[in-house]
N, C-alpha and C positions, 0 to 999 in steps of 0.2 A: 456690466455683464461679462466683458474681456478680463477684468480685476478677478470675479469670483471662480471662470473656468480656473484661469492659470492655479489658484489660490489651491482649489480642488485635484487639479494634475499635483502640483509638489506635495499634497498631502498623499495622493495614491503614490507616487514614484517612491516618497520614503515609509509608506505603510510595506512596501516587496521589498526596498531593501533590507527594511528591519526583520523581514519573514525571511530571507535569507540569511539575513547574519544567522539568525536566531536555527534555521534548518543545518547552517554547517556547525555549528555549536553541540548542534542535538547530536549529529551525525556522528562528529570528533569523539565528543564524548563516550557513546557507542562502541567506536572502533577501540577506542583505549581500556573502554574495560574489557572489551572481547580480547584483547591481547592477553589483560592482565589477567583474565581466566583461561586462557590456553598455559602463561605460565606459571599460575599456582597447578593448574592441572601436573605440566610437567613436574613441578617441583616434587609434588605429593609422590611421583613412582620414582625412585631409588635406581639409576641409569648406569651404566658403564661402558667407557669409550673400547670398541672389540673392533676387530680388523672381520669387512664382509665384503663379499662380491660388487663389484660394479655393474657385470654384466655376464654373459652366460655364456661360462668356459668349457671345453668342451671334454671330454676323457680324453689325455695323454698331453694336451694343451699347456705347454710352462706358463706359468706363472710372473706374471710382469708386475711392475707396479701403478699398471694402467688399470691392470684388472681388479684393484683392492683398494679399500677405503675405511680410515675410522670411522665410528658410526657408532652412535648412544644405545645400547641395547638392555632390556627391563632387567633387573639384578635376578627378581625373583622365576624368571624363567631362561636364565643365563645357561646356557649349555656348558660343561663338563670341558678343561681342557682349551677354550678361546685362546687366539691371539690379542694379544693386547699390545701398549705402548713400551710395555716391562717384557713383554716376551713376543717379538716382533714375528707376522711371516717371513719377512723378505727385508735386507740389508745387509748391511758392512760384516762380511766375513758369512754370511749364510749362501751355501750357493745356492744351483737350480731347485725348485721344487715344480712338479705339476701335479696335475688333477687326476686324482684315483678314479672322480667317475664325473658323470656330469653334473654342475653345479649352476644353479639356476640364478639370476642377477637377486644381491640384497640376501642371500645366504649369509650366513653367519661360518666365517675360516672354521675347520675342526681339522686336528690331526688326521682324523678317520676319511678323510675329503682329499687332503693333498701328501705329498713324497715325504720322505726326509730328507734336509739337505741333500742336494748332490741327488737324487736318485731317479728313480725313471718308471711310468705306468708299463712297462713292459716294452719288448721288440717292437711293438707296434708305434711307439712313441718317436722311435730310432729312425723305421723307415718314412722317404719321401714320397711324392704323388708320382704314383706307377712304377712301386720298386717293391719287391717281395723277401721274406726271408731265407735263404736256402744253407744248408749245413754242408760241410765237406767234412770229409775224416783226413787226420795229420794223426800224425805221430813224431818223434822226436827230430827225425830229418828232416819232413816236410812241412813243420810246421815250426820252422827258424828257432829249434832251439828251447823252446817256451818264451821266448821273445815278443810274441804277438799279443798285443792291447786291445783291449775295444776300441774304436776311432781311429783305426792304424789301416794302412794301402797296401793292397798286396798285388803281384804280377802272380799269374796262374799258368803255370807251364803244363801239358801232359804230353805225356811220354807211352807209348803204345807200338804195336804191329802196326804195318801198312803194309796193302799186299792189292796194290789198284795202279794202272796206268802202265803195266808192264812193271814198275819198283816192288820190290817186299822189304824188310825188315824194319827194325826199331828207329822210332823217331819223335826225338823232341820239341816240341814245337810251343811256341808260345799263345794260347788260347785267348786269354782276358787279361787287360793294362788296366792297372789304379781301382780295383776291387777294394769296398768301402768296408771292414770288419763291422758287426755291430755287437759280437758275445763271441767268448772263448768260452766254451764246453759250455755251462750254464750262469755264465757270468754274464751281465750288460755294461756293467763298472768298473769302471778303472781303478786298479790297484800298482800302485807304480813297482812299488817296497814288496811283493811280492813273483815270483815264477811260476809259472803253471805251466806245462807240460802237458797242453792242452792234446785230449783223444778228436775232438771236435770243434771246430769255429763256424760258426752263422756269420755268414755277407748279406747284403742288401746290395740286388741287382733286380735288372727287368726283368720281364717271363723269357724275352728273347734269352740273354744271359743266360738265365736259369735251366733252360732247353740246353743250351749247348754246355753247361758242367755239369748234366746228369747224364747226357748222352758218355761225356768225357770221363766222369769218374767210374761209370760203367765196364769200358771199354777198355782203360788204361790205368794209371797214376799219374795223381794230380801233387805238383811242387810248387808251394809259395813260396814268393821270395818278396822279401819286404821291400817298402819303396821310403825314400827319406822323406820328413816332415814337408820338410821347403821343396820337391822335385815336383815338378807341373808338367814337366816334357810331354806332350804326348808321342807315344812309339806307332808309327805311321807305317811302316813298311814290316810285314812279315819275318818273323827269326823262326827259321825251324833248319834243326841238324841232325842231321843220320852219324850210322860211325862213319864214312867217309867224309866227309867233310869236317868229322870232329878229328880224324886225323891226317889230314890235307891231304889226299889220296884223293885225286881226278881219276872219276870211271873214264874204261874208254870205250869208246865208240862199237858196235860192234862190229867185226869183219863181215861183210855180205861177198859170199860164195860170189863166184863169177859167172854171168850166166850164159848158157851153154847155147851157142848159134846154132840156127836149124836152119835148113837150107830144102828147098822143095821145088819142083819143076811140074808144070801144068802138063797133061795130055788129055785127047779130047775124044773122049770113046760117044761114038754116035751124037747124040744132042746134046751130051753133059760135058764137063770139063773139070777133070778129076785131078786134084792136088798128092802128087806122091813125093814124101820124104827122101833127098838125094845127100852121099855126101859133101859135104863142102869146102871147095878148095880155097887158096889164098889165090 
């Protein structure tokens, strides 16, 4: 009876393992032709490797190479103009490009999407978080020359009346240190190889900033003076010069009149006691 169980268990144990072998068999085979009809499927549509989004870049957002990817895209619905392998977005000798407007992750690169080399979605691209655009007028002296670049630092001097604190006259004072240019008249771009003799230049400052050079260019005249590439100093203490000081002439003091002693003697008429002015002797 022990002979015929056991006999019956090894015939069951190898009847499941042969429905196993026989199940991953089935299975294998399944998955490999499911492959091999996903790639005849591929093969059938006619593909091209095009440069598209990773992920969703934002309007004025440069362009990295984190943010783009080759990627197989259908021939027959290929947009006009792709970057490819032969005509890259972004590499050796291509400068900055960003984003013309917003571009959604898995986009397809197009001209009409991002800059040209080097170039920029506008002012707004320029400024940082809580900095605004504001224009000054220059002209040939106060605007060094045509010497000024976009990306270039400038001190803001203004020069005005003062007529508060008992002081009046003209005085020069230094307003704003290390003013960040972002356009000369209506340029964003640097042009090294040419001069411009710019009527206007756009800075990128705070609102505070901005308050006080509208107040100032109102008021007065405003003098840029350029600051070197490498100069980080910050200027910590106030520069401001009148013509006195601009030609070492110390005010002086004023004379105060000497003041005239009064001399008085009490008399006491009835219950009052009445103060009359006497003169006064040494």
């Amino acid at each position: 009876m022990r002979l015929v169980f056991g006999l019956v268990l090894l015939v069951g144990i190898g009847l499941a393992g042969f429905a196993v072998y026989m199940a991953q068999n089935y299975i294998g085979a399944y998955e490999n032709a499911l492959v091999q009809a996903r790639q005849n499927q591929v093969a059938s549509v006619p593909t091209q490797m095009i440069y598209v989004s990773t992920k969703e870049i934002p309007y004025g957002h440069e362009i990295t190479e984190e943010d783009i990817k080759l990627a197989p895209w259908p021939e027959e619905i290929l947009p006009e103009g792709v970057f490819t392998e032969n005509s890259p977005l972004l590499g050796p000798g291509i400068e900055r490009r960003v984003a013309l407007r917003n571009i959604e992750p898995f986009e397809a690169m197009l001209p009409t999407k991002v800059s040209e080399p080097g170039g920029s979605a506008g002012l707004t691209s320029f400024l940082e978080p809580g900095e605004t655009a504001f224009a000054l007028k220059v002209d040939v002296a106060t605007g060094v020359s045509g010497f000024l670049r976009p990306g270039d630092r400038v001190d803001i001097y203004w020069t005005g009346k003062v007529n508060a604190g008992g002081q009046s006259g003209s005085v020069t004072k230094l307003i704003q240190t290390g003013v960040r240019l972002i356009a000369v008249d209506q340029k964003a771009e640097t042009n090294a190889n040419a001069t411009i003799i710019a009527r206007t230049v756009t800075v990128a400052a705070s609102r505070e900033v901005v308050s006080v050079l509208t107040h100032a260019q109102s008021t007065g005249k405003l003098t840029l003076s350029l600051i070197g590439v490498t100069d980080t100093a910050l200027v910590e203490e106030s520069i401001e010069v009148d013509q006195l000081s601009m030609l070492g002439i110390v005010a002086e003091a004023p004379q105060l009149a000497p003041k005239e002693e009064s001399c008085f003697t009490r008399v006491r008429r009835g219950a009052d006691v009445v103060q009359i002015p006497i003169p006064c002797t040494n």
